[in-house]
C-alpha positions as CSV (number, residue, x, y, z in Angstrom):
1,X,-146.1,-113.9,39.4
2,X,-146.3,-110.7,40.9
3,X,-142.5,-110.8,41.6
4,X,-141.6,-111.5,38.1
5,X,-144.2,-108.4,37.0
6,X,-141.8,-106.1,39.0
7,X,-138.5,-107.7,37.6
8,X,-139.7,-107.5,34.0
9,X,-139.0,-111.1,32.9
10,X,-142.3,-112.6,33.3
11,X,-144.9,-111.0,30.6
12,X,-148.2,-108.9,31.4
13,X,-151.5,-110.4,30.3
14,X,-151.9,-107.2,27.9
15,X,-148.2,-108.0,26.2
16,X,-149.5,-111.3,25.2
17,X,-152.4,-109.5,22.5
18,X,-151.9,-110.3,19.3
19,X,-153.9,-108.4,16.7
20,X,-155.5,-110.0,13.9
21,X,-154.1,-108.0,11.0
22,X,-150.8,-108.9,12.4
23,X,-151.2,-112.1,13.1
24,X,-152.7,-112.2,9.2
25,X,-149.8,-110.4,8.0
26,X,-147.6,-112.8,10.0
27,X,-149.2,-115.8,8.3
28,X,-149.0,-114.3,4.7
29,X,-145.5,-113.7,5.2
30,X,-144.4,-117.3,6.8
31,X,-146.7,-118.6,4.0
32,X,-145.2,-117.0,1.2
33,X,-141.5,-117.3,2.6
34,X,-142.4,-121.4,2.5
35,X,-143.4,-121.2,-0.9
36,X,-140.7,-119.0,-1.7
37,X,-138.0,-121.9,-0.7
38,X,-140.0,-124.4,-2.0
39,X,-140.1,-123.2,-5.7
40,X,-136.5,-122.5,-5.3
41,X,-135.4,-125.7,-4.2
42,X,-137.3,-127.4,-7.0
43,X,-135.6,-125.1,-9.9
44,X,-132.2,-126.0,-8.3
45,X,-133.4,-129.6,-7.8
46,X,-134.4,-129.9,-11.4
47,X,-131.2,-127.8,-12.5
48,X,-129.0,-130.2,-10.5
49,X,-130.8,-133.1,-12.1
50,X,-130.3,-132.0,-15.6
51,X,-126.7,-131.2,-14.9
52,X,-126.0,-135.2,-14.1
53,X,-128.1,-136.3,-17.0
54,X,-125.5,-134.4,-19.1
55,X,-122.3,-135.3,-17.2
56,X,-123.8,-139.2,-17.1
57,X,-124.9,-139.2,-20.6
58,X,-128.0,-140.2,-19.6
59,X,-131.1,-139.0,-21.6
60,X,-134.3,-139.4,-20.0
61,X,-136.4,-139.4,-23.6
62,X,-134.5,-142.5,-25.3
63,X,-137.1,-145.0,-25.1
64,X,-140.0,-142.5,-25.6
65,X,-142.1,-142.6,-28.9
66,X,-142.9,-139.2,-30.9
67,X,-146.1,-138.7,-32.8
68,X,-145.7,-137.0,-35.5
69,X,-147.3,-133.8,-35.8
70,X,-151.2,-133.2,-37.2
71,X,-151.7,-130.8,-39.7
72,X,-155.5,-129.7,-40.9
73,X,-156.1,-128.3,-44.0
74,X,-158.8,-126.9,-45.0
75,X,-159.6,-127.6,-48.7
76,X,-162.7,-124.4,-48.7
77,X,-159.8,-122.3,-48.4
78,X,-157.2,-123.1,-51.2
């Protein structure tokens, strides 16, 4: 190990500290680049699939049943 010391290609044990701050600032940033993707590839995902609902004429609320709206009145008021 010595011999690789000299050379340069084999690390120090005082190379291999890794501060905590950077380690936390590593993890935010890995953390936040995952989510990043992840809410990107479900807009496009969901952008993709309404694209081939139109192009297959397909509509996904056909068979669905719609209440009808409820409206409260108060009488005190009119």
């Amino acid at each position: 190990m010595f011999v690789f010391n000299l050379v340069g290609i084999w690390p120090s044990v005082t190379a291999l500290y890794i501060d905590p701050t950077a380690t936390s600032i590593l993890l935010t940033s890995i953390s936040g680049i995952v989510i990043a993707v992840g809410a990107t590839a479900v807009v496009l995902w969901r952008k993709a699939k309404k694209k081939a609902a139109e192009v297959l004429h397909f509509d996904e609320n056909a068979n669905k049943e719609v209440e009808e709206d409820i409206v409260i009145k108060d009488d005190a008021e009119d």
